[in-house]
N, C-alpha and C positions, 0 to 999 in steps of 0.2 A: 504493500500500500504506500502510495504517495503523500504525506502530509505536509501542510505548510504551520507553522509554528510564528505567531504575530508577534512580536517583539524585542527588545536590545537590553535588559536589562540581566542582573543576576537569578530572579525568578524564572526568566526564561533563557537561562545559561543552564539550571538546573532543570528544568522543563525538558531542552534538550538535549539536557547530557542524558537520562532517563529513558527517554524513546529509543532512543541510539542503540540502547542495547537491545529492543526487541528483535523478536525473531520477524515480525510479523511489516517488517519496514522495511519499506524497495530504498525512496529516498527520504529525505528528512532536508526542508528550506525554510529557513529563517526569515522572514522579515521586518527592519531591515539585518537584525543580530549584532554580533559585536565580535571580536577577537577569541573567545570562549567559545561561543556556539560554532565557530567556524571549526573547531576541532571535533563537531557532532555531527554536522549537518554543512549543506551550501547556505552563504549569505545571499539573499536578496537583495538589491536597495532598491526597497519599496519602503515608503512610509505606514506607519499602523494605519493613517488616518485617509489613505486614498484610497476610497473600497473600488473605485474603476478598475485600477491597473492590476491590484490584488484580485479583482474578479478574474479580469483578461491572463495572469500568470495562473492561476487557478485552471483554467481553461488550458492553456496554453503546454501543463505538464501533467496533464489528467490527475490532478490534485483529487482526492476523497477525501480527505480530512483536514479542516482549519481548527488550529486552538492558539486561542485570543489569552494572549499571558496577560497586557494590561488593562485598566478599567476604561480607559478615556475611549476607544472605539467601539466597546462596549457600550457607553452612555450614549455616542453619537449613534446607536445603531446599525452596526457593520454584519449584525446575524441578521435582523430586517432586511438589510441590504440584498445579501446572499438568498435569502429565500423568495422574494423579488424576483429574479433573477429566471427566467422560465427556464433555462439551460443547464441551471446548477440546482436543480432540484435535488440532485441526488449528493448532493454533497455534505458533511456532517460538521456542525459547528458546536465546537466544546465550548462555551459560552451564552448567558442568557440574552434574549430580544431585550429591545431598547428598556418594555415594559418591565421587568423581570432587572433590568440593571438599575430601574430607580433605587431599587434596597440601599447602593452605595452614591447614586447622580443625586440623590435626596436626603438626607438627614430628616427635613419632616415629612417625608412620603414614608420612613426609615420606622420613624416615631406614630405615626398614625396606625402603618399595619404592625407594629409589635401590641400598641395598644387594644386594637381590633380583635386581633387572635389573641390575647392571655398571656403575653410573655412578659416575663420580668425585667422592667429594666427602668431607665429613672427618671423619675415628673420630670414635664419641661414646659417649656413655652415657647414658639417661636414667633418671633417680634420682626418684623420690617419697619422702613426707615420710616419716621413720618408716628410710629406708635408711642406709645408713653410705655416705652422697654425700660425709662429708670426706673420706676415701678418697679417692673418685674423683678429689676435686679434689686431693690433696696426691700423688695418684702421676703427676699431668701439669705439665706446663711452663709457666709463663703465656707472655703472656697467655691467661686462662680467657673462656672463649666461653663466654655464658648463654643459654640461649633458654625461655621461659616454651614450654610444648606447645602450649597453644590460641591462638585469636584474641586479641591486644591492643594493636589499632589501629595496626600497626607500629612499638609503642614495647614490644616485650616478648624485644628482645635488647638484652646488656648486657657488654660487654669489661671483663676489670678485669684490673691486673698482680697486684695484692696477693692474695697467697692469703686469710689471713684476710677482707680483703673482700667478697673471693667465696662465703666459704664463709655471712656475713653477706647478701648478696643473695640467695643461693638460701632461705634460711630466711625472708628475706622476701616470697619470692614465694612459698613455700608457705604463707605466713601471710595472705596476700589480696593484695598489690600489684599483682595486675594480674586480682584476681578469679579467677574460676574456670578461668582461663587456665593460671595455676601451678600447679596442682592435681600436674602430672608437668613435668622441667625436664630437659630436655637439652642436657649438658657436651658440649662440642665441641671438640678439637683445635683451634687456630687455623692460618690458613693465613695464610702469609703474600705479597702480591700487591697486583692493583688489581682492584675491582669492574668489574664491567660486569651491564645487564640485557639480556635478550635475551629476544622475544615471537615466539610465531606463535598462529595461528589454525587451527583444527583442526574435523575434521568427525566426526573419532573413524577416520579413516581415514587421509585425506592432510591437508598442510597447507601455508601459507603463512607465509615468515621476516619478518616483520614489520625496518623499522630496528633496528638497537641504539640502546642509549643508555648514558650512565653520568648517575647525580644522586647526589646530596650530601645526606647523611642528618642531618648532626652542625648542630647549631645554630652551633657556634663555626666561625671562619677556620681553614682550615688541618687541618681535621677535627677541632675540638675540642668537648665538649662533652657535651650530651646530647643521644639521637636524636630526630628529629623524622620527619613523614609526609613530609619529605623538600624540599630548599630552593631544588633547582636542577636546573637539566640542559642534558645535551648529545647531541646526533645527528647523524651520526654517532660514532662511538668509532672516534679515529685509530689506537688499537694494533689492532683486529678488524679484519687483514687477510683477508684470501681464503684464508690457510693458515691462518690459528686456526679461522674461522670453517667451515671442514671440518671441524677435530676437535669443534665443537659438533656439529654436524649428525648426525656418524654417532657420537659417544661420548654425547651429551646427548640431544638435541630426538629421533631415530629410535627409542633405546632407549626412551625414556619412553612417545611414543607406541604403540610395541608392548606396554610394560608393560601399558596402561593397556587394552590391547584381549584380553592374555591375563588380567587380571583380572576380564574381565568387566564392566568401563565404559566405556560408549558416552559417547567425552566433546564436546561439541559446546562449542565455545568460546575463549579464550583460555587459555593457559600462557603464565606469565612465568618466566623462568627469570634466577634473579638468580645470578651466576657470579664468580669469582675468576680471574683469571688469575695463574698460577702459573709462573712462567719459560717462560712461552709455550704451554700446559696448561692447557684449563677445567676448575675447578669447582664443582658445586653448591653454595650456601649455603643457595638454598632455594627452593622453589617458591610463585608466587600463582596461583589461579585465575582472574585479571583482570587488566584492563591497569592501570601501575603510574602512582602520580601522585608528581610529576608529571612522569612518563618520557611520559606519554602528551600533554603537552601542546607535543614536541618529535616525538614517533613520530607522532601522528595528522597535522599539516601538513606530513609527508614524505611520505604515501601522495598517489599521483597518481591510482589507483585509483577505483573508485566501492565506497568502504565499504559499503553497503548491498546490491551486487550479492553482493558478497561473502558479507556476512552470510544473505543470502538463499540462497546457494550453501551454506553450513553446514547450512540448514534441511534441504535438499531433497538433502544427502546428495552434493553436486556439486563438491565445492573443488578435485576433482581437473581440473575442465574449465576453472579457472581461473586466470590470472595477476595476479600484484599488480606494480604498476608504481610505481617510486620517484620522487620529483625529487630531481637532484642538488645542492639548495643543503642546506646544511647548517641545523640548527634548533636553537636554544639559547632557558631559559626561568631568569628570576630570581620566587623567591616572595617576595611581600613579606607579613612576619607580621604578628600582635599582639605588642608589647611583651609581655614573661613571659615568653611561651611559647616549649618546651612545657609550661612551669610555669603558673601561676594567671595568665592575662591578662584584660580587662575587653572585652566587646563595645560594639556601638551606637557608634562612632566614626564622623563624618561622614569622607567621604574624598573629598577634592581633584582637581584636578588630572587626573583620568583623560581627560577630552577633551585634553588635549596630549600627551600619550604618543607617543612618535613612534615606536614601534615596530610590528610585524606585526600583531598578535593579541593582544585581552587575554581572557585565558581567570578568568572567576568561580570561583574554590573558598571561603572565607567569605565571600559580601556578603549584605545583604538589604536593602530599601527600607521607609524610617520618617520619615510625616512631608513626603516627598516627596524625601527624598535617600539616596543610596546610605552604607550605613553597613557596619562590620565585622560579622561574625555571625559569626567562629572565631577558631580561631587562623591557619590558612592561610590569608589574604583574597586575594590576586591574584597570576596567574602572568604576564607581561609574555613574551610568545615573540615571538623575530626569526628571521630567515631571511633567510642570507646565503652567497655563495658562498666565505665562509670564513668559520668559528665563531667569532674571534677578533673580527670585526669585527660579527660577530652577536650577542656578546656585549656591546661595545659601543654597540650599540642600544639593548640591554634596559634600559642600567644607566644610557644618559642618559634613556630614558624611568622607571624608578625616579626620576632626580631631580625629574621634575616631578611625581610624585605625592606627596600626605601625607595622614596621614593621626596623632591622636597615638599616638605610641607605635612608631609604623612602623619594622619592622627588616628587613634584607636581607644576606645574606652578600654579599659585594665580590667575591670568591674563586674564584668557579665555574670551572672547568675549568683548575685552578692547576695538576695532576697530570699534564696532560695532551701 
């Protein structure tokens, strides 16, 4: 089978390091990928966001199968797109339609149907410009939970104690700071707990529990700072025992999907469900339509599965006749940044050292090759994952392979799984 794999990040570095091993794969193309995936698969340069030309190469290489690693072509409806399409009828999209992607293009579309369907998760309000939102904010407790409504690259929540502050961010975010995203912004009770994310894979009928994981959002040690697309992780998560992980099942992941089937979306794809744990009690903080980076570069080298039978089983409506099989080492991932970020950093940085890494997997989310050497291209540039029959020690892998890398400007939290 031919599939095309939509994205250049380290979620879909891991996405295609994954398939690559199947049996059941002629080719495997990227677009447009990155330095990483081109040791899986051919790069593309197609952009995520031009579903034409993705249609036409689809066409063009008897492609069966598209899986959409990030959200944004998802929100803009690029599975819409593809079923449209009277020629590509028969093509399978691991990914939901537009309707089906609000869960994460929305925060109050997010907030309505968790509260619709019975799921747990925390009072809010969303306020637009023009409302009496100081209100809102001075009749709650800090800390105040901000959450811009739309897409904003996972940096469009924002905690603050200070009331005045707050009430200053939200009027900035209705003023552009995170673009058309703030346009509505919804206040959130804060809950107070420890994160965890939690994935399955779904056919819009039955599904499969992917690993859990918890990663680390905050640029600073210790959780400080400003948020970032996220700087580390861990798989498994030692608090999600066999009895928490029941009341996910039947209060989160069953409800949702039922929701999502009495609204009349057929949803083919991944749910992330990012959750709180609350004196032993999940809940929602909020939902992604994809798998999460870089939870995913810790969740994908625990599946023992064949990824792609799987995926193929979404297609053809079958997840129920399927099993997903785990390995029991545990899997931890440290991200090495650009200096700045996630403020203003500088790309094209030559980067060292990556042949001595002594760890597992090194999974590409910014690189790109100039010149003939591997340089920076973001802010995320490398996830270093190990795997180990205990986290602790798999973390210590990660973190003497960080020592051998550089790159200028190179930064990495110390930190990861300090909570836990």
């Amino acid at each position: 089978m031919n599939v095309l794999l939509i994205g250049s990040g380290g979620r879909e570095h891991a996405l295609a390091w994954k398939m690559a091993q199947s049996p059941l794969l002629t080719k495997l193309f990227i677009a447009p990928g990155n330095p990483g995936t081109a040791l899986c698969g051919t790069n593309v340069a197609i952009s995520v966001d031009n579903f034409p030309a993705l249609a036409q190469f689809v066409r063009k290489e008897n492609i069966r199968l598209v899986v959409v690693g990030p959200e944004d072509p998802l929100a803009k409806g690029i599975s819409d797109f593809f079923k449209d399409q009277d020629d590509l009828d028969w093509v399978g999209i691991i990914g939901p339609d537009s309707a089906g992607a609000r869960l994460e293009g929305s925060k109050d579309f997010a907030k309505q149907f968790m509260m619709a369907n019975g799921i747990p998760t925390a009072a809010y309000k969303t306020v637009v410009a023009g409302s009496e939102f100081e209100n809102v904010i001075r009749s709650m407790n800090p800390p105040y939970v901000l959450k811009a409504d739309g897409l904003a690259a996972g940096k469009g929540v924002v905690i603050l104690d200070d009331q005045d502050a707050a009430v200053r961010e939200v009027e900035e975010m209705f003023s552009g700071k995170f673009g058309a995203a703030g346009k509505k912004v919804v206040i959130e009770e804060f809950l107070k707990g420890i994160e965890l994310s939690v994935f399955v894979l779904t056919d819009g009928e039955s599904y499969v529990l992917l690993p859990e994981a918890k990663d680390y959002k905050r640029i600073g040690e210790g959780d400080t700072g400003l948020n970032t697309g996220g700087m580390g992780a861990v798989s498994p998560v030692p608090f999600a025992d066999e009895r928490f992980m029941e009341k996910v099942r039947t209060r989160i992941i069953e409800p949702t999907i039922n929701g999502l089937k009495v609204s009349g979306i057929r949803y083919r794809g991944f749910i992330f469900f990012g959750l709180m744990n609350v004196g032993g009690d999940p809940f929602v903080i909020e939902y992604n339509v994809r798998m999460g980076d870089p939870e995913s570069e810790v969740v994908i080298p625990r599946i023992q599965s064949d990824l792609l039978e799987l995926f193929i089983a979404v297609k053809d409506g079958k997840l129920k006749d399927r099993n997903l099989e785990i390995i029991r080492d545990a899997a931890t991932t440290v991200m090495l940044v650009s200096g700045g970020y996630p403020g203003t950093y500088e790309k094209g940085k030559i980067i060292s050292g990556l042949d001595k890494a002594d760890n597992d997997i090194v999974f590409h989310a910014g690189t790109a090759v100039k010149d003939g050497n591997l340089v920076t291209a973001g802010g995320r540039v490398l996830a270093l994952t190990s795997l180990h029959d205990n986290w602790k020690k798999g973390l210590e892998k990660s973190y003497a392979a960080a020592g051998k890398v550089a790159f200028e400007g190179m930064y990495y939290r110390k930190d990861i799984g300090f909570d836990l």
